[in-house]
C-alpha positions as CSV (number, residue, x, y, z in Angstrom):
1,X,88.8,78.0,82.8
2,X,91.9,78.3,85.3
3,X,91.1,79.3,88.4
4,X,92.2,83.3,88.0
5,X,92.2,83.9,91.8
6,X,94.2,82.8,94.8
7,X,91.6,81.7,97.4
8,X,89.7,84.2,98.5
9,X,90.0,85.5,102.4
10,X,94.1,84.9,102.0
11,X,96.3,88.5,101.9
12,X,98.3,89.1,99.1
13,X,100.9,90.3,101.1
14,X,102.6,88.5,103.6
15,X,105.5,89.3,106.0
16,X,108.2,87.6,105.2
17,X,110.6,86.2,108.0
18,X,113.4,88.6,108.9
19,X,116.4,87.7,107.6
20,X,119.1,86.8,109.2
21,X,121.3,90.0,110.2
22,X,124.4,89.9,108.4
23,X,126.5,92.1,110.3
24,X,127.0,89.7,113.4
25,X,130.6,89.1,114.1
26,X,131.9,85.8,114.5
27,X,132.4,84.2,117.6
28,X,135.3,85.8,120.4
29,X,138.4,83.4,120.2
30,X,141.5,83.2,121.6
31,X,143.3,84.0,118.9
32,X,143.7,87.5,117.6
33,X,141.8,87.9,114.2
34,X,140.9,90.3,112.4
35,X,137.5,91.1,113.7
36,X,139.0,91.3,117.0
37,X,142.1,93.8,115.9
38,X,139.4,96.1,114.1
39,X,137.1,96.2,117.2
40,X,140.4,97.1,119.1
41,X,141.4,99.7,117.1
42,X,137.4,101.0,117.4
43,X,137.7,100.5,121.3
44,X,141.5,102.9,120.9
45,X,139.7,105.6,118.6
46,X,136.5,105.9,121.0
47,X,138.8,108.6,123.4
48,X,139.9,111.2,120.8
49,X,136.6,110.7,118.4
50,X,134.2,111.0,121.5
51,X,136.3,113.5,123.0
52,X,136.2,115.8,119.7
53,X,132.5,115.0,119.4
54,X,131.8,116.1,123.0
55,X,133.7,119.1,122.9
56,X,131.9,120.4,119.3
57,X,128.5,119.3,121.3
58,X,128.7,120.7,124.6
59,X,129.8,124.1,122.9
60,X,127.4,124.1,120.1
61,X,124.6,123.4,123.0
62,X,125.9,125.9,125.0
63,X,126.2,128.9,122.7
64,X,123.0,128.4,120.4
65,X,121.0,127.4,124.0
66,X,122.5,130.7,125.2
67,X,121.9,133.4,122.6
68,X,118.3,132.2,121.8
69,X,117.6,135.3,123.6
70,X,118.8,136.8,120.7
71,X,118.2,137.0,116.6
72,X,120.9,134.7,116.3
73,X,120.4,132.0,118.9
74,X,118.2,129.8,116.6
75,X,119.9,129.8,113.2
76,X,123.2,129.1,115.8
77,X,121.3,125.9,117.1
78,X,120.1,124.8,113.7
79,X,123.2,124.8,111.9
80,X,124.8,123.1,115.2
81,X,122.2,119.9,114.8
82,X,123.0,119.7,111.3
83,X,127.0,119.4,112.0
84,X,125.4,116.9,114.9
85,X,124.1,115.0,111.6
86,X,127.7,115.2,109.9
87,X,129.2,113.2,113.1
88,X,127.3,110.8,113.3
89,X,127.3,110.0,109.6
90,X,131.2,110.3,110.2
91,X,130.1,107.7,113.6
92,X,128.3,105.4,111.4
93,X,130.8,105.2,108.7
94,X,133.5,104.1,111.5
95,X,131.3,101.4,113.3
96,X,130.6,100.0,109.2
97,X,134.1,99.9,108.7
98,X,135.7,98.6,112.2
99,X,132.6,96.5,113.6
100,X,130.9,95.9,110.5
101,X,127.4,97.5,112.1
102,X,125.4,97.9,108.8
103,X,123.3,100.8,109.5
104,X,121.3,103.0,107.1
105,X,121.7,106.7,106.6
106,X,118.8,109.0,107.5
107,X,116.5,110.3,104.9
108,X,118.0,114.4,105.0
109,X,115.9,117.0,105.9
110,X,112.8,117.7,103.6
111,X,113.9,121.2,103.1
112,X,112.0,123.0,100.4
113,X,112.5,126.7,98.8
114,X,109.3,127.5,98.9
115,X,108.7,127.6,102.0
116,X,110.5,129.7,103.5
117,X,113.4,130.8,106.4
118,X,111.5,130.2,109.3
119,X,109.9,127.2,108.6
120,X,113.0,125.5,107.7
121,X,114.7,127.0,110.6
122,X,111.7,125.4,113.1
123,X,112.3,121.8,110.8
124,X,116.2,121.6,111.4
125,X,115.3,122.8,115.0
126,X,113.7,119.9,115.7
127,X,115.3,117.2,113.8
128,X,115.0,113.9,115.9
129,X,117.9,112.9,114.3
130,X,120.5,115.6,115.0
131,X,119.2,115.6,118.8
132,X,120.1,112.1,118.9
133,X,123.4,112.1,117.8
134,X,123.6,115.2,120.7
135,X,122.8,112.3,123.3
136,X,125.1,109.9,121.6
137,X,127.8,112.3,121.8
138,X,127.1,113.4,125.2
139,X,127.4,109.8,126.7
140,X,130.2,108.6,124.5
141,X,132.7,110.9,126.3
142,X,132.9,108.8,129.4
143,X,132.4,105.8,128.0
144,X,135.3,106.4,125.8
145,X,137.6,107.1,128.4
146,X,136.2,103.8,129.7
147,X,136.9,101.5,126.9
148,X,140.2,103.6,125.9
149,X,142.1,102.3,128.9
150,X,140.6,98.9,129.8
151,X,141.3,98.0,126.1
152,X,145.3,100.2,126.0
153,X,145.6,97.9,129.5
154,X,144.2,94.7,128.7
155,X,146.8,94.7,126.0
156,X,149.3,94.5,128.6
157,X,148.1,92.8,131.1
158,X,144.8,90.6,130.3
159,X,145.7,89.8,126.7
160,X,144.8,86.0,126.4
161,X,141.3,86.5,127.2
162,X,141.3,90.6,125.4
163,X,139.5,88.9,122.4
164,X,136.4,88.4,125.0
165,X,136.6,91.5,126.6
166,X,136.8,93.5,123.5
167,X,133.8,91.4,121.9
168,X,132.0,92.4,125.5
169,X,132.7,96.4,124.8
170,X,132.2,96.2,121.2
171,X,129.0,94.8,121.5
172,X,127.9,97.6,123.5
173,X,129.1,100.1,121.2
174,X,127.2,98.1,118.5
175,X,124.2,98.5,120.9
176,X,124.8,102.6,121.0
177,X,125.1,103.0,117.5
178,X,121.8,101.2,116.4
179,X,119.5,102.7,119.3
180,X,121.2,106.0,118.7
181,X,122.5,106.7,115.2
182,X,119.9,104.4,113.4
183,X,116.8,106.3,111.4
184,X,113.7,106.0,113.1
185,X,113.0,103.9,109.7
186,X,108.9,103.1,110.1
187,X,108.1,106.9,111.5
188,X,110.8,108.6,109.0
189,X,108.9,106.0,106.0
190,X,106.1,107.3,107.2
191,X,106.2,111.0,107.2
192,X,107.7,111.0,103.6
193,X,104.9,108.7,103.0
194,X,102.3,110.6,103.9
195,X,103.9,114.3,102.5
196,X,104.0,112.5,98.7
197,X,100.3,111.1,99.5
198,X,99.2,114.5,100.6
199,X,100.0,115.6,97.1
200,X,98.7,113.0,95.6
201,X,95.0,113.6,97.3
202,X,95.2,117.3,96.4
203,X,96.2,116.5,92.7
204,X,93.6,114.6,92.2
205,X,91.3,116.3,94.4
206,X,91.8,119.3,91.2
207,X,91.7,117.0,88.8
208,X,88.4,115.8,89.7
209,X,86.7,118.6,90.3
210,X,88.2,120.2,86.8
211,X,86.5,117.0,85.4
212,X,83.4,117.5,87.2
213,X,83.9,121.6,85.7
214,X,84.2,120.3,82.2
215,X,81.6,118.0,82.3
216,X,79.6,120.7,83.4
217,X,80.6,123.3,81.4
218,X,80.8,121.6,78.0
219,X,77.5,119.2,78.3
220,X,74.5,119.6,80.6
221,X,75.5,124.0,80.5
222,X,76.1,123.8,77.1
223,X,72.2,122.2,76.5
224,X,70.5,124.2,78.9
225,X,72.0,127.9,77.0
226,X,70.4,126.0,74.1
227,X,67.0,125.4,76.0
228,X,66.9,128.9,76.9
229,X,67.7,129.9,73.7
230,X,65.0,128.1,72.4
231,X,62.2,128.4,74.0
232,X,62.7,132.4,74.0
233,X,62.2,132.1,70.4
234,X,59.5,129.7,70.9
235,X,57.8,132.2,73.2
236,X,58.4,135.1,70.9
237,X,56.4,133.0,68.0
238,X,54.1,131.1,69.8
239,X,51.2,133.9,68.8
240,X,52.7,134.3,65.2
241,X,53.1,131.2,64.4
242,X,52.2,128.1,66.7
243,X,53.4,125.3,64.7
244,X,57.0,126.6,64.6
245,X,56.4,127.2,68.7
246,X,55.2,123.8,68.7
247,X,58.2,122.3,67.2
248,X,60.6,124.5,69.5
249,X,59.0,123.1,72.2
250,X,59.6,119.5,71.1
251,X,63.3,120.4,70.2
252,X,63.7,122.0,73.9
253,X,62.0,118.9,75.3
254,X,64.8,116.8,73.9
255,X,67.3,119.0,74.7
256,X,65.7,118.7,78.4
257,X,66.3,114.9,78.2
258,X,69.5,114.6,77.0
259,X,70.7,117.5,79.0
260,X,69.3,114.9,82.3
261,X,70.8,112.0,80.9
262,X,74.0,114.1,81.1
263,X,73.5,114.9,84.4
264,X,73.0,111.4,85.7
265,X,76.0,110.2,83.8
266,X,77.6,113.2,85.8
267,X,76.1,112.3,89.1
268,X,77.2,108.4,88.6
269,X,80.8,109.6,87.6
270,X,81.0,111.0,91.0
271,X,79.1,108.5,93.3
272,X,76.4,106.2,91.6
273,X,73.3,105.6,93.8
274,X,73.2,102.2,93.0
275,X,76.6,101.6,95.1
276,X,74.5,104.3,98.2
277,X,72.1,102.0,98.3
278,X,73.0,98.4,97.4
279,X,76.4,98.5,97.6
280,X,79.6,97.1,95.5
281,X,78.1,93.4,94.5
282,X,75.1,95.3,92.8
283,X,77.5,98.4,91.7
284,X,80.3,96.1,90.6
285,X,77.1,93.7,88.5
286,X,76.1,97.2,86.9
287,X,79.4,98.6,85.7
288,X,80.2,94.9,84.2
289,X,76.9,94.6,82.5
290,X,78.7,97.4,80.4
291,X,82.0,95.8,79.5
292,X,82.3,94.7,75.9
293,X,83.5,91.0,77.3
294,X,81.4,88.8,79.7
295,X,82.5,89.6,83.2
296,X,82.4,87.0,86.1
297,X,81.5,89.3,89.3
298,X,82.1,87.4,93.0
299,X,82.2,89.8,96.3
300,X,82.3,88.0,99.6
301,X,82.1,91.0,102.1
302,X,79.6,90.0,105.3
303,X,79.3,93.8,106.1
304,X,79.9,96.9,104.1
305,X,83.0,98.7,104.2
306,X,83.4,102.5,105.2
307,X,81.6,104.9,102.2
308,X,85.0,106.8,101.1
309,X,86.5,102.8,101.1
310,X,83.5,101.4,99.0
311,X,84.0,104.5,96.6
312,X,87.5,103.7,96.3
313,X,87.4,100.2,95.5
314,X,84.2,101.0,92.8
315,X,86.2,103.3,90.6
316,X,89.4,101.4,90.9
317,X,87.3,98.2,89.5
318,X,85.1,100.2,87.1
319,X,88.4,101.8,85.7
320,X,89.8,98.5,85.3
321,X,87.2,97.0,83.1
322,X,87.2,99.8,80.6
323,X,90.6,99.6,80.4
324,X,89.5,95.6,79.9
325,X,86.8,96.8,77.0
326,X,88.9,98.9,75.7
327,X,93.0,97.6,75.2
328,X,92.7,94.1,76.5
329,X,91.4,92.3,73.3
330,X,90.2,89.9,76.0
331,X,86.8,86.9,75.6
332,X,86.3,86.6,79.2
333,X,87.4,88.7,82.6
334,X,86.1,88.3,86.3
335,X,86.4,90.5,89.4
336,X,86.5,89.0,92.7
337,X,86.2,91.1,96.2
338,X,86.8,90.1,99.5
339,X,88.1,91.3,102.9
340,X,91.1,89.9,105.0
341,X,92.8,90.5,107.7
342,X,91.4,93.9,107.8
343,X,92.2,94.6,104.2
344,X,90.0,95.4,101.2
345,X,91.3,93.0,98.5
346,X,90.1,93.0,95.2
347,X,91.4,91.5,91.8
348,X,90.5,92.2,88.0
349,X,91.9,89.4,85.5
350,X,91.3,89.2,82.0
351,X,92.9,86.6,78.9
352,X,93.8,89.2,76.8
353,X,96.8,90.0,75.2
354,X,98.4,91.5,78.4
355,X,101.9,93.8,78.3
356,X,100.0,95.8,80.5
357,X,102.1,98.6,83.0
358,X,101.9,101.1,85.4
359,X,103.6,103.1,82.3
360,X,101.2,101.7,79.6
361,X,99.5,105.6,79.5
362,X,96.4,103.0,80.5
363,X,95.5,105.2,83.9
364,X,96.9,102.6,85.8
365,X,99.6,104.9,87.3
366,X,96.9,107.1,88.5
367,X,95.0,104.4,90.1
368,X,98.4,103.4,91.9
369,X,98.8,106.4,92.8
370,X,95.1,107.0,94.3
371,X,95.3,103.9,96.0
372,X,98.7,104.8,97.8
373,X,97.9,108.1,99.1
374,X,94.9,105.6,101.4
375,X,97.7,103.0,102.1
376,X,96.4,100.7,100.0
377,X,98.2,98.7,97.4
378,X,98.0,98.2,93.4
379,X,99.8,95.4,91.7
380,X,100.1,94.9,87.6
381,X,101.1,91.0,86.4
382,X,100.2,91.5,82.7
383,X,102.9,89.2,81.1
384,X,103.1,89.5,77.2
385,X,100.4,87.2,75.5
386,X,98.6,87.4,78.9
387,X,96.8,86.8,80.5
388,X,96.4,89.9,83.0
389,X,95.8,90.2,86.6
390,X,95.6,93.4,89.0
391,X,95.2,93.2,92.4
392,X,94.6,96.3,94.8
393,X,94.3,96.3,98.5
394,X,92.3,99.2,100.7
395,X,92.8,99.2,104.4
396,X,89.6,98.6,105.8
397,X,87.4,100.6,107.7
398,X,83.9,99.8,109.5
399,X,81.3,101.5,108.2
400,X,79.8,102.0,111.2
401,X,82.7,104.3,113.4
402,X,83.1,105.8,110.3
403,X,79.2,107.1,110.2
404,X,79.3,108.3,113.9
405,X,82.9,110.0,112.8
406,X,80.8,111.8,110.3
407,X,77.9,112.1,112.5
408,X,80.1,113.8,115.2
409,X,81.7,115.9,112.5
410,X,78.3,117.5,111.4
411,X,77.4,117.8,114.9
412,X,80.5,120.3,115.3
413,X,80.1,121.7,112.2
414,X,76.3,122.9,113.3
415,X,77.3,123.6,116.7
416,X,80.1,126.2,115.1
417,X,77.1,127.3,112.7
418,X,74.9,128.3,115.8
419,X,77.6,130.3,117.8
């Protein structure tokens, strides 16, 4: 059989080179082209645009800075920083156009409905970005001045060699609009990150435990009403007649057994004890002894990985193979685990039929989804007519620190429960 796996102990994902930027100019020449007529007309419009820019700043500072004293100091300031935002939307729209500085947008504010006036106020308060564009416009006043008349009087007077000069100040206002105007794209990606993947863990977090209430409430509850129910009419005939008593008994015995079979099935549903106390190669060898197709399991860890990380990785690869058992058609399927670079990699192929998709109603979204809200990574290649392969990455996390983490957690927790 083909080898299913990339060698194991190489990341899946791998940082590609940075590409080459493709908003760098050309080189300054003599002659007058167009890049050097645009940056011109740039370096001519930095006096009247900075000088509108300051003006709407300084006041906007002044007034809302001024009446915070009062009800209306605040909303004054917020709505200030957002037309800060408009400017330098308007600022990065001219440097795209006349120096070709290609420069995202910033994600808008996350306002939401729900929640409220004064947490929206305190958001657009502090916007990073508006308060940004309040320094760029505070510093582009001079500095348009600046380049206004070396650029009206190099026209005149230094025009054979205007092409470098201009290059020389356009470069600089290249420099300004990047460090200033540019989204802070890692933190930005990160906060919007981390606010979907917050919903994500509390979504699931329900889900579970309405599971777990289900479960509950439909099987092992459902038996034990029975048990009680039976063996109060056992009790009530045990002296009338002791052979119907007798058989109650044996019935409520059953219903004790299959009411503790439940109950483990429950308890392994939520964290098996065969991964507490052996870990994944013997958790993973247990949930493939169950698949419906012969399951090849490798896992080349040297150490354990952190418990919430090893619970992760367990469900993700047991959901897997039922989804193998049950829509892959598949003869054969293997899993293979390992750890680089400070990742959790695992990978789950089969030869089925394949067509598989985060959109197949398979639970694969969900397991995505799971896996991103931990920064971790879920990847589908399920070409029709197969075969299928699904790799997920977990960030990795020593078991150790994360025992003394909890550790020191329940050391707080009983020091609180003393005082």
């Amino acid at each position: 059989m083909t080898e299913p796996f990339p060698t194991p102990g190489t990341p899946v994902t791998a940082a590609a080179a940075p590409a080459e930027r493709g908003d760098r100019p050309p080189p300054a020449r003599f002659a007058y082209d167009a890049h050097t007529w645009k940056e011109i007309a740039h370096l001519l419009a930095n006096l009247p645009v900075s000088l509108v820019g300051f003006v709407y700043t300084v006041t906007m500072l002044f007034t809302g800075a001024g009446l915070t004293v009062t009800v209306i100091g605040f909303p004054l300031l917020a709505l200030g920083l957002m037309g800060s935002r408009l400017l330098g939307r308007l600022e990065r729209a001219r440097a795209r156009k006349l120096l070709g500085v290609r420069v995202d947008e910033p994600s808008r504010l996350p306002l939401r409905s729900r929640e409220g006036f004064w947490p929206h106020l305190w958001m657009a308060v502090r916007d990073p970005v508006g308060w940004r564009t309040v320094l760029y416009e505070l510093i582009r006043l001079p500095w348009g001045i600046a380049t206004f008349v070396v650029t009206l009087t190099g026209l005149f007077v230094l025009w054979p060699v205007l092409p470098f000069i201009v290059r020389g100040l356009a470069n600089a206002d290249r420099a300004m609009v990047r460090g200033l105007l540019s989204p802070s794209d890692e933190l930005e990606r990160r906060i919007a990150e981390l606010e979907s993947d917050r919903g994500v863990v509390v979504d699931t977090a329900a889900a579970d435990l309405r599971r777990i209430e289900r479960d509950l409430h439909d099987g092992a509850q459902a038996r034990l009403v029975n048990l009680a129910m039976g063996l109060g009419l056992a009790k009530e005939k045990l002296l009338e007649d002791p052979d119907a008593a007798a058989t109650m008994v044996a019935e409520a015995h059953g219903e004790v057994k299959l009411a503790l079979q439940e109950l483990r099935d429950l308890a392994r549903g939520i964290h098996p004890a065969v991964l507490t106390d052996r870990g994944l190669d013997a958790a993973l060898s247990s949930v493939a002894s169950r698949c419906t197709v012969p399951v090849k399991v490798t896992v080349d860890l040297d150490e354990r990985p952190a418990a919430a990380i090893e619970g992760i990785a367990y469900f993700t690869v047991s959901e897997l193979l039922q989804n193998v058992s049950k829509h892959s058609r598949a003869r054969s399927a293997a899993v293979d685990v390992w750890r680089s670079e400070g990742r959790l990699l695992m990978q789950v192929w089969d030869d089925g039929r394949g067509g598989a998709s985060l959109d197949g109603g398979t639970g694969m979204r969900g397991l995505a989804d799971r896996l991103g809200a931990v920064d971790g990574l879920f990847v589908v290649e399920s070409p029709e007519g197969g075969p299928t392969t699904v790799t997920a990455e977990l960030p990795w996390r020593d078991r150790s620190g994360a025992l003394a983490e909890d550790a020191r957690g329940a050391g707080k927790a009983s020091v609180r429960g003393r005082r």
